[in-house]
C-alpha positions as CSV (number, residue, x, y, z in Angstrom):
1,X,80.8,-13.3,106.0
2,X,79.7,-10.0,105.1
3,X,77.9,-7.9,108.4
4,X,75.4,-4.8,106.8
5,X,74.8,-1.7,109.5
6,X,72.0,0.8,108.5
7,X,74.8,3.4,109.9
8,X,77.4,3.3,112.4
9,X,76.5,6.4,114.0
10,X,73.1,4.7,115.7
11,X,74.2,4.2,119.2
12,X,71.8,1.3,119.8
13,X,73.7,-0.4,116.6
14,X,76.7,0.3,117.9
15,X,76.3,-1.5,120.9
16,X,74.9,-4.8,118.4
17,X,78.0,-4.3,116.6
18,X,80.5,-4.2,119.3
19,X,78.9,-7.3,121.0
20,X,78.8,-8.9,117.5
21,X,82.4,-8.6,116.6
22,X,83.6,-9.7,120.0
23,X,81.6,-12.8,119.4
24,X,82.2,-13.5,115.9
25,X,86.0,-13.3,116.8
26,X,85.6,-15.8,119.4
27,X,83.8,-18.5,117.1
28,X,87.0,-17.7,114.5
29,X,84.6,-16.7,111.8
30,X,85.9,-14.4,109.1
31,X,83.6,-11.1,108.5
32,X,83.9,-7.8,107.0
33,X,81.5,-5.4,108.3
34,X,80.1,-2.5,106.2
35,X,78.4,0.9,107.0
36,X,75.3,1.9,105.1
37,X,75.7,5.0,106.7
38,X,71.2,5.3,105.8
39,X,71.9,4.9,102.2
40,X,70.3,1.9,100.8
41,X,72.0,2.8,97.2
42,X,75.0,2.2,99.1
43,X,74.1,-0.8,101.2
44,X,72.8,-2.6,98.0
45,X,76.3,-1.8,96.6
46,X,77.9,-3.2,99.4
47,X,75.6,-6.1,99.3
48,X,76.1,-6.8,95.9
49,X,80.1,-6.4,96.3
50,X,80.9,-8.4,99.2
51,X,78.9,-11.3,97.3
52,X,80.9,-10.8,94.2
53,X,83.6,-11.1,96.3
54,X,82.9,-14.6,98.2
55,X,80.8,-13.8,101.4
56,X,79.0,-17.3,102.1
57,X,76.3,-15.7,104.4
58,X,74.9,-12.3,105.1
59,X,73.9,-10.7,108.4
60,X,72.0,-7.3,107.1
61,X,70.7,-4.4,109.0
62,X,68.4,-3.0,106.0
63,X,68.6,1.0,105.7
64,X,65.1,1.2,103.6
65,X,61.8,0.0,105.8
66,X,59.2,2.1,104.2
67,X,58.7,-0.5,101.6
68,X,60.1,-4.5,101.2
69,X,61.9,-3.6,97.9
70,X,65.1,-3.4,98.6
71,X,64.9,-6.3,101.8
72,X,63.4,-8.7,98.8
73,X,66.5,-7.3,96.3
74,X,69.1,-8.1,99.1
75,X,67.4,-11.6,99.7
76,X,67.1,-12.6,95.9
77,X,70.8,-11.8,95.6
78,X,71.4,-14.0,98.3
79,X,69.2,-16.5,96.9
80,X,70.6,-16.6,93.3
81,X,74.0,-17.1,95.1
82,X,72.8,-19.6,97.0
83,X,74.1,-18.2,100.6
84,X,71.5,-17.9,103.5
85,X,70.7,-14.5,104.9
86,X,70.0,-12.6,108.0
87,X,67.8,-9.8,108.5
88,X,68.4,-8.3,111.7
89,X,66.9,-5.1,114.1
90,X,65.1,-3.2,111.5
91,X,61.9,-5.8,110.4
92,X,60.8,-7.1,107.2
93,X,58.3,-8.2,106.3
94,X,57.0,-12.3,106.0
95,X,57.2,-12.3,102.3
96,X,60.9,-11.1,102.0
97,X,61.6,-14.0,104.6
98,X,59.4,-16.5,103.0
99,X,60.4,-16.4,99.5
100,X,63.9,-17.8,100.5
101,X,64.1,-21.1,102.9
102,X,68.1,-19.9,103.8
103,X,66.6,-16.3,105.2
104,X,65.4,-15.6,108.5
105,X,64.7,-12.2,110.5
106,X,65.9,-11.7,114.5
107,X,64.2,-8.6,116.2
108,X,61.9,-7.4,118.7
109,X,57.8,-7.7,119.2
110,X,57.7,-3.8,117.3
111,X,54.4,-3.0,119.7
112,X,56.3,-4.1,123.1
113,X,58.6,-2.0,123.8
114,X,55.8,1.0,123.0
115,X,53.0,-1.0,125.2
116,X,56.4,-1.3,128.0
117,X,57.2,2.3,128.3
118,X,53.6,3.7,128.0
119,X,53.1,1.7,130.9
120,X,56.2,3.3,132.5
121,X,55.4,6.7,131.5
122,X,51.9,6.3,133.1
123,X,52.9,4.8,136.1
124,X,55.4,7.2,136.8
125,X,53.0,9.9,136.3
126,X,50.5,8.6,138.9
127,X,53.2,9.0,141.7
128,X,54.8,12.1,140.7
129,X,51.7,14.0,139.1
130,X,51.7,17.5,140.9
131,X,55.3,17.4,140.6
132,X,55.7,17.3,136.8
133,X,52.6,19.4,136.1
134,X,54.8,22.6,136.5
135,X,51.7,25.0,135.2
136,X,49.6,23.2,137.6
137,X,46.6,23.1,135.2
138,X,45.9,19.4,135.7
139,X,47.1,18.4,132.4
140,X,50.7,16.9,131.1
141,X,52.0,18.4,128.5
142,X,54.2,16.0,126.2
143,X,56.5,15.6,123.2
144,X,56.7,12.5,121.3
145,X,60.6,12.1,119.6
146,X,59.9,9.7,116.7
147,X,62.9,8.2,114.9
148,X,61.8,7.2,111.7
149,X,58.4,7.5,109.5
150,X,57.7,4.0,108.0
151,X,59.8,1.9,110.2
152,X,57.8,-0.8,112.7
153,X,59.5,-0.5,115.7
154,X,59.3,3.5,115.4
155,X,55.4,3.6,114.6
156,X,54.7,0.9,117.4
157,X,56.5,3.1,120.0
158,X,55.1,6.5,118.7
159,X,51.1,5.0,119.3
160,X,51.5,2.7,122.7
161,X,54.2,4.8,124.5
162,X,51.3,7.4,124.7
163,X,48.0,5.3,124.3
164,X,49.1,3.2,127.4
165,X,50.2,5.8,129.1
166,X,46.9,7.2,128.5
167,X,45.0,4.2,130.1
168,X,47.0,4.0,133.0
169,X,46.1,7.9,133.6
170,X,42.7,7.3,132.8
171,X,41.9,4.8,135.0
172,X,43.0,6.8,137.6
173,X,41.0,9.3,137.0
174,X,43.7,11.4,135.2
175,X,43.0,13.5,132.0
176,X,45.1,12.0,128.8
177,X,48.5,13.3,127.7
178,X,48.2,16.9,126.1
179,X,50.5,17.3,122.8
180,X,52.9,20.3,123.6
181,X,51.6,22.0,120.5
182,X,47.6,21.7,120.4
183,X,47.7,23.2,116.4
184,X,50.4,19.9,115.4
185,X,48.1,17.3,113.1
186,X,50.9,14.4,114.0
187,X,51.2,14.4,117.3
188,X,55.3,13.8,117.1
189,X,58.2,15.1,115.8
190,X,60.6,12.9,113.3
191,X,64.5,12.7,112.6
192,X,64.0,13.9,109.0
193,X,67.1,12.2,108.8
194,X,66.1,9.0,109.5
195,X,68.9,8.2,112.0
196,X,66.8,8.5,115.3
197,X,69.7,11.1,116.3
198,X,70.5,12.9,119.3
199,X,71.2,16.0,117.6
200,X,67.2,15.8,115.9
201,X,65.5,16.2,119.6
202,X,68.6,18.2,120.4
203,X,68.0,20.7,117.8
204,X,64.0,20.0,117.8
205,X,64.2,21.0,121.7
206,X,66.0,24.7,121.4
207,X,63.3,25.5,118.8
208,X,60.4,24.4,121.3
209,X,61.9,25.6,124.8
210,X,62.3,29.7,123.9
211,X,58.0,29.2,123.1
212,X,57.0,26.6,125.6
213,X,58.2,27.6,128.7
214,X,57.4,27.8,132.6
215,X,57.8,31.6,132.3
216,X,55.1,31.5,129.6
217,X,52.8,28.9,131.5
218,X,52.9,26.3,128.9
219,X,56.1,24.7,129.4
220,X,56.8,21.2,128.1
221,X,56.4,18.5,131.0
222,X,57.2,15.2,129.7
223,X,59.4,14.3,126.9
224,X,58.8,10.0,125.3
225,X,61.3,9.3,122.6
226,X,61.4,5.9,120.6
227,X,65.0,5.5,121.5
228,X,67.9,6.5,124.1
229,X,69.5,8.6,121.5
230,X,66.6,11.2,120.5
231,X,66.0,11.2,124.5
232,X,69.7,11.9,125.5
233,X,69.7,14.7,122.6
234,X,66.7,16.0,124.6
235,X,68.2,15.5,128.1
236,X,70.8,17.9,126.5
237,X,68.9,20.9,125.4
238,X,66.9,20.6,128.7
239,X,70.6,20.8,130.9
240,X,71.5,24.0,128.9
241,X,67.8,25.5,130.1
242,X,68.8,24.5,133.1
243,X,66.7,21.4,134.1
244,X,67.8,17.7,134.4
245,X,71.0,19.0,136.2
246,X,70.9,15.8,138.5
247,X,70.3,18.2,141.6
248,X,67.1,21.1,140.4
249,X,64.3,20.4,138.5
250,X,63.8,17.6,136.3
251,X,61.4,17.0,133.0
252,X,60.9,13.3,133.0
253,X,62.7,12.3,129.5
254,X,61.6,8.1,128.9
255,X,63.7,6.8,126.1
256,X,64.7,3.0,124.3
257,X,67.2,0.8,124.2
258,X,69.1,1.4,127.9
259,X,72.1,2.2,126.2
260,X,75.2,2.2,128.4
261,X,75.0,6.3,128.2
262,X,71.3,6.5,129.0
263,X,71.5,4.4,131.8
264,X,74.2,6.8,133.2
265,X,72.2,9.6,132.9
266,X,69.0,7.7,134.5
267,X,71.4,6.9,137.6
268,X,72.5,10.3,137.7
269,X,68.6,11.5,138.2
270,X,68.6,13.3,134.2
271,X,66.5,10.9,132.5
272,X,63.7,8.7,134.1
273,X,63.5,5.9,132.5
274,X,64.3,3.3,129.5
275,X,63.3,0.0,127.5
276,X,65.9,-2.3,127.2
277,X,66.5,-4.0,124.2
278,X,69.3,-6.3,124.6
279,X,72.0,-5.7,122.0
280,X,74.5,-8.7,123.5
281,X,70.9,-10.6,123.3
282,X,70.5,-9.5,119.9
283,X,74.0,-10.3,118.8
284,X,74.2,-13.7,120.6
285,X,70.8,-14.6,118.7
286,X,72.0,-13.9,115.3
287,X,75.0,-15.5,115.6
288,X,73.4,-18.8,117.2
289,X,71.8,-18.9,113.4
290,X,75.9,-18.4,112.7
291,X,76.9,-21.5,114.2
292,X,74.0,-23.6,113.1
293,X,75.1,-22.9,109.7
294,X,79.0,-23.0,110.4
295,X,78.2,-26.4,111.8
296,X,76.6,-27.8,108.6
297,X,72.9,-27.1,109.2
298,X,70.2,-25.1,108.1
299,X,69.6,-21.1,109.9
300,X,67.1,-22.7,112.4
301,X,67.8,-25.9,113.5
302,X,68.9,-25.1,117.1
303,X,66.0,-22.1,117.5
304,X,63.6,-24.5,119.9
305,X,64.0,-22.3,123.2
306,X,63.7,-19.3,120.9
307,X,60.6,-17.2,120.7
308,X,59.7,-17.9,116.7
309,X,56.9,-16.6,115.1
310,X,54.4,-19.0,113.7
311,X,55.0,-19.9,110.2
312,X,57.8,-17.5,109.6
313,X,61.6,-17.9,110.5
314,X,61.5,-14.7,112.2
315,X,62.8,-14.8,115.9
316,X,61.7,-12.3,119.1
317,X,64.3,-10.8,121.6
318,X,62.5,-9.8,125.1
319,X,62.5,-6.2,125.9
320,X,62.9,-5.1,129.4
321,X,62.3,-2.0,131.7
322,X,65.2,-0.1,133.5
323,X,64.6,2.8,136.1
324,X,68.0,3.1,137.5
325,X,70.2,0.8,139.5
């Protein structure tokens, strides 16, 4: 079996990955695991290689989401060698998955985990409004960390984490969320990269924090990120300002994944807040179409007390909020 990461260095995928090879090794299964490192040339490579060289089923992680070429190119390959295929984390779309009865897709509800932390964010601002307002103008000011342009999950978060936060303010009779930088057409910043990196917000955050500061009245009040990498990369560049210390002054930072670092950093009082999306859960999914198939049967014969999409083999993993332990 051949196992396809969009890149190793995504700390969310990591955490799949370890879960996955601890539970692949206990169901005896034979795999070889390959890094994309976010080049699809290479992943199709790899793809393309590990067939030539026997793999009887696929689990991939596709680098390119911007367009279904290269998710329908993987699933043809897999088609013409008559293997079934996995799609995992990173959505495609229902064509690639229709066009091949062995191919099936496990990931999240893309607009949940967006609709969870806008929730979150707005909630938390209600109780701690005058606290985080540090220019005491009545209005939040806010930076939106966006991983990836073109990929679901990243464009759900980016819109809901701030329109529901919105609501919740607004029904309250709160003003909406105030973009840091009132000029910016998009109202967030991307990894050009494409890797949803720490070092991005990291980097993104020494530009913005010399500018928008409390000493100039307009400093940065709330920081939403689409994942727990981009928001520990921003926890960073806040510490060496001198805020998020764990014992001073703290800039809520709301991330996603709850990553084993995040949630550290939340129970040490640095970041506020997190979406959970269950990597074991993701891993123990996947490889549940594994053993179906290992056993003789098709991807989704034991998927019943799965959440399934109607009329596509594509299966949902729940989301969930953590504040701290």
């Amino acid at each position: 079996m051949g196992v396809f990461y969009y890149d190793y260095s995504d700390v969310y995928i990591s955490s799949v990955r370890s879960s996955m090879d601890e539970q692949l090794k206990a169901m005896g299964v034979n795999y070889t695991n390959y890094d994309g490192a976010g080049n699809q040339a290479q992943q199709t490579d790899q793809i393309n290689t590990a067939i030539s060289n026997g793999a009887n089923l696929l689990i991939v992680n596709i680098v390119e989401t911007s367009s279904p070429d290269s998710a329908q190119q993987a699933c043809d390959a897999a088609k013409n060698a008559g293997i079934p295929i996995i799609f995992f984390n990173r959505e495609v779309s229902d064509d690639v998955v229709n066009s091949y009865e062995k191919c099936a897709f496990v990931g999240t509800n893309a607009p949940e985990a967006g609709h969870m932390q806008g929730q979150m964010v707005g909630e938390y601002l209600l109780e701690n409004y005058d606290t985080v307002d540090l220019n005491g103008d009545g209005v939040i000011s806010y930076v939106m960390f966006k991983g990836q342009e073109g990929n679901a999950e990243a464009e759900a978060r980016t819109q809901f984490g701030v329109e529901d936060a919105n609501a919740v303010l607004t029904a309250a009779g709160k003003p909406e969320l105030a973009y840091y930088n009132a000029s910016a057409t998009d109202k967030y910043l991307v990894d050009q990269g494409g890797k949803w990196s720490a070092q991005a917000a990291n980097d993104y955050m020494a530009t913005i924090l010399p500018e928008y500061s409390e000493a100039n009245g307009n400093m940065v009040e709330l920081i939403i990120c689409n994942n727990d990498g981009m928001a520990e990369g921003a926890v960073s560049a806040l510490q060496g300002a001198g805020y998020n210390t764990g014992d001073g002054k703290t800039i809520p930072v709301f991330g996603v994944d709850a990553t084993d670092s995040a949630k550290q950093l939340i129970n040490e009082g640095k970041m506020t807040g997190t979406i959970k999306q269950d990597a074991e859960g993701m891993a123990s999914t996947i490889l549940n179409l594994v053993s179906s198939v290992q056993g003789g049967g098709e991807l989704m014969d034991n998927t019943s007390s799965f959440n399934v999409d109607e009329g596509v083999a594509k299966i949902r993993v729940p989301y969930a909020t953590y504040t701290g332990e």
